[in-house]
N, C-alpha and C positions, 0 to 999 in steps of 0.2 A: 705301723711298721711290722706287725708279726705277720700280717696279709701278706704284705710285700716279700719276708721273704719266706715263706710257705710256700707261694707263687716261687720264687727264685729257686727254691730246692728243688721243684719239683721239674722247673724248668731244665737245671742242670744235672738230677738224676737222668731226666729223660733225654737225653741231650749223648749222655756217658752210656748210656745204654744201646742206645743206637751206633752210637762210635763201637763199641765194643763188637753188636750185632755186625756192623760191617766190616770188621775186621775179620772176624771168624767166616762171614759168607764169603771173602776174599779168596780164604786159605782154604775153603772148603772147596769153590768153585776152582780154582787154579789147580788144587791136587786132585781132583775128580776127573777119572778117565773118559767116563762117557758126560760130563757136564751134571751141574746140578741142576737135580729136578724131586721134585715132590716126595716121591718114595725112597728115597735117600735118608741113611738117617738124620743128616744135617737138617734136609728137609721137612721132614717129621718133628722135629726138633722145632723149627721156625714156625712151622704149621700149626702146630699143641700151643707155643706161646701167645701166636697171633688170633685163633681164636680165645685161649683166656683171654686176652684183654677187651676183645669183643664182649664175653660174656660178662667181666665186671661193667663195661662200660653199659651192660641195658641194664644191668642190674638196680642201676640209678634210680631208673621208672620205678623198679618193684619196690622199692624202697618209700619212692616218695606214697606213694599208694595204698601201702599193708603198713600200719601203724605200728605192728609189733616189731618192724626189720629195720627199726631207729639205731641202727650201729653205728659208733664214729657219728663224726662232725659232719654237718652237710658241707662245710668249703670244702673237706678234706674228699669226699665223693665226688664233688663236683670237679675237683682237681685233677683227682685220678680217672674222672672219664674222660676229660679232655685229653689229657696229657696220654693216659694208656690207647686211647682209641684214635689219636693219632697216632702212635709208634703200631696200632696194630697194621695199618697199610703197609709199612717197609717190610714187617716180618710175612707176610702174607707174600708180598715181592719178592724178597728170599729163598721162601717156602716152593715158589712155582721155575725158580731161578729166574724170573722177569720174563717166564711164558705165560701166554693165557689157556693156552691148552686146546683141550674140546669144549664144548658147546656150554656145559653145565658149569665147567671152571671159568669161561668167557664171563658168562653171568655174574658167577660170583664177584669176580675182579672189578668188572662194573661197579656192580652193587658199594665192595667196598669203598671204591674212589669216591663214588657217591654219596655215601653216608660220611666219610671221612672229609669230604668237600663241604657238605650243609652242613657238620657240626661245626667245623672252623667258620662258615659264614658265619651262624649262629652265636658262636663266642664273640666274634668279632660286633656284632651287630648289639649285643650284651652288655657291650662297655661302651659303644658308640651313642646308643639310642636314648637311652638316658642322661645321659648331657645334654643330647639336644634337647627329649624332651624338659629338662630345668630352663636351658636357656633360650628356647623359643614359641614354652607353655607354661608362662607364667603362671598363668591361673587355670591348669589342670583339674582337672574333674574326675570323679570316677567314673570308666569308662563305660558301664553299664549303662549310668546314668544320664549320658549323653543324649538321648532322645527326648529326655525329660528335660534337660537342660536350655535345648536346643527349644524345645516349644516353648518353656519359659520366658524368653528370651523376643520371642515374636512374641508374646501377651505383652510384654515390655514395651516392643516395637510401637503395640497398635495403639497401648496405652501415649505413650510420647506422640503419636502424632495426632491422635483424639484431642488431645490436651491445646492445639490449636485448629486444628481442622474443623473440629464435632465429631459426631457418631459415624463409624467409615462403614455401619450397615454390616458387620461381620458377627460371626455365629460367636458366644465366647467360647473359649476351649475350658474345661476343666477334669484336670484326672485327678486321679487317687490324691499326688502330694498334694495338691493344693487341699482336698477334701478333710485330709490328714492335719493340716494345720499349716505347709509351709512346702518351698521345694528347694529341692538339692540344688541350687542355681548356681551361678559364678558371681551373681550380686542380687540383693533382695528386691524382691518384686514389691510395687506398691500395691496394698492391701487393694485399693477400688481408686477410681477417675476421679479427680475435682469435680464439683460442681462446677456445672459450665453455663456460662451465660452469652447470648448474642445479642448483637444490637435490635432484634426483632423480639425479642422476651427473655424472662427467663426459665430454666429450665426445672421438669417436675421434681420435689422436695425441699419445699423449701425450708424448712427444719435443718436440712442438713444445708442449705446457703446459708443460713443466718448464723454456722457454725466454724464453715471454711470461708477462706477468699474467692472472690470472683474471679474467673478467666473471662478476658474478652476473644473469644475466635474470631478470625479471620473471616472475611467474608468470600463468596465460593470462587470470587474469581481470583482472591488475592492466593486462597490457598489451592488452586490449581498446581502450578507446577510440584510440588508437594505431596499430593495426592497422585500425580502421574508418574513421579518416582518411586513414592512408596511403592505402590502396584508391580509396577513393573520393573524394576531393579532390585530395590529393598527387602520389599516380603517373598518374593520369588526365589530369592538368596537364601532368607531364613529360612523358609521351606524344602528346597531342594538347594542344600551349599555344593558348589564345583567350582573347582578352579580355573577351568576351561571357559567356561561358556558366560559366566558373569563377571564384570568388570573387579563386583564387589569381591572377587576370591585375590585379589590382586592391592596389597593397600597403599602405594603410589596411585593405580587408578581410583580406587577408591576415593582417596581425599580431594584427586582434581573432580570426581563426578560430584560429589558434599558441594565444594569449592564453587562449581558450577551451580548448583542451586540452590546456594545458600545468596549469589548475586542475586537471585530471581524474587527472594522471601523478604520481608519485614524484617526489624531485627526481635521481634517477638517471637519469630519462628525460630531463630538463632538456636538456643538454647536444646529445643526441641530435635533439630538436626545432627545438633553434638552430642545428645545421647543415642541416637539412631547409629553414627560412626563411631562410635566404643563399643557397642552392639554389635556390629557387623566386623566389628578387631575380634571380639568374641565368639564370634560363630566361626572365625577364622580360626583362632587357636584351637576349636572342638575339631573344626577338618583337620588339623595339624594334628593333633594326637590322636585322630580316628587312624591317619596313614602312618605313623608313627608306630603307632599299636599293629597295624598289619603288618609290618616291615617284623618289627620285633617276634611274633607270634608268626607268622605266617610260615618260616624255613622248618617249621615242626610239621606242616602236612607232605611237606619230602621226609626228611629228616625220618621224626618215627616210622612209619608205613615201608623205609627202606632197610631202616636197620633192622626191623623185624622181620623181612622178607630174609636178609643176609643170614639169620641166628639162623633159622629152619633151613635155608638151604646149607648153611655150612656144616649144618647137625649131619643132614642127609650128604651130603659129600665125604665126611671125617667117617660114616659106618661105610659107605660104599668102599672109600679107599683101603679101610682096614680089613672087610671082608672080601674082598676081591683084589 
């Protein structure tokens, strides 16, 4: 509740301020002979306010940045840049009487609608993004970690279809976490493969058969269709995920493509197929918060780069004006 109306106040200061700004730009513009414009003291006036709020509003970055410039609350910073760095655009409108002037004022006025445009996207994007990602990343990851994740995931793969297939003839992969003792995954990897036995013998260790259970695999023609999916739908997926170009980015196709060749399999392979499709729900929710996180992060390489261009030219406009 004290969010909500810290939000509110802030809403309805700025709200009352604005009303107020336009009332005076009313009486100022109406009683003005030659029209309002910039050099005006009204104008001046609206000009001096509308960049302070510019300048509290970068002032945010400096803060999160320089460890010693911890003043105030972060909501209450974060408040005041939204809220001041909005009402800076009206005063800035005010300030030119809704001219853009010449060339360097052109600019600016850009600039500001632009920064003032990407940081409303940005708010908005702030409270959007994260709900979705609760409600359609369930098992969210950290986002660094996603590459590691992602390969985890295919070691999973190849392990689940080894388990009835045999050896698919693939390089093992191993990095650091595993070396380390474990990985950052979305669900635990199994340590090593079952001993595996075929109707032709069995397989080398036998120490460790007389330990675990036997697997009977499949034999090569049974586990064909199996082996031509993996290849070429399945691991292709985990390798390179998109939504475009594979079935598997899609989990309606998804389940009818499982569905399809799960008719083709034993029901030994069953099992084997239904961790293959949690797998590949899983690689789907990593694309889903890969784009998620771009969406969220991304309106800061406008966003910054523009507001910073706005400070230095607005510096250099505020002496030109005054000195000339």
């Amino acid at each position: 509740m004290r969010i909500d109306r810290s939000q509110r106040a802030w809403a309805m200061g700025s709200a009352a301020l604005l009303a107020i700004s336009a009332v005076a730009y009313a009486i100022y513009a109406s009683a003005s002979a030659t029209g309002p414009h910039g050099g005006s003291f009204m104008g001046l006036v609206f000009g001096i306010v509308g960049f302070a709020f510019m300048i509290f509003a970068a002032l945010l970055g400096a803060r999160k940045r320089v460890p010693t410039w911890r003043v105030g609350r972060a909501k209450a910073w974060m408040r005041g840049h939204l809220w001041l760095g909005l009402l800076s655009l009206p005063m800035i409108l005010f300030h030119g009487g809704f001219h853009f002037g010449g060339a360097l004022t052109r600019v600016l006025m850009w600039l500001t609608i632009i920064t003032v445009a990407s940081g409303v996207y940005g708010a908005v994007l702030q409270n959007y993004v994260p709900r979705m990602m609760t409600n359609d990343v369930p098992l969210e990851t950290i986002y660094d970690e996603i590459g590691n994740v992602r390969k985890a995931l295919r070691m999973e793969a190849d392990q689940a279809v080894e388990s009835v297939c045999g050896r698919l003839g693939l390089v093992r992969e191993i990095d650091e976490g595993q070396r380390a003792g474990g990985f950052t995954a979305l669900r635990p990897i199994a340590a090593s493969a079952v001993p595996l036995r075929t109707s032709a013998g069995v397989s080398a260790g036998a120490s460790a058969v007389a330990m675990a259970p036997e697997i009977v695999l499949l034999t090569e023609e049974e586990s064909r269709p199996l082996r031509i999916f993996y290849f070429s739908e399945v691991r292709a997926f985990l390798e390179a995920p998109a939504w475009q170009w594979q079935c598997l980015g899609h989990p309606e196709r998804a389940r009818k493509a499982f569905a399809a060749v799960r008719q083709l399999m034993p029901p030994v392979a069953h099992p084997a197929l239904d961790d293959l499709l949690d797998i590949c729900d899983e690689a789907r929710q990593l694309m889903r918060q890969e784009r998620l996180h771009r969406w969220l992060h991304g309106w800061l390489l406008v966003h910054i780069p523009v507001s910073l261009a706005l400070i230095l030219l607005g510096a250099i406009h505020a002496v030109m004006a005054l000195r000339y």
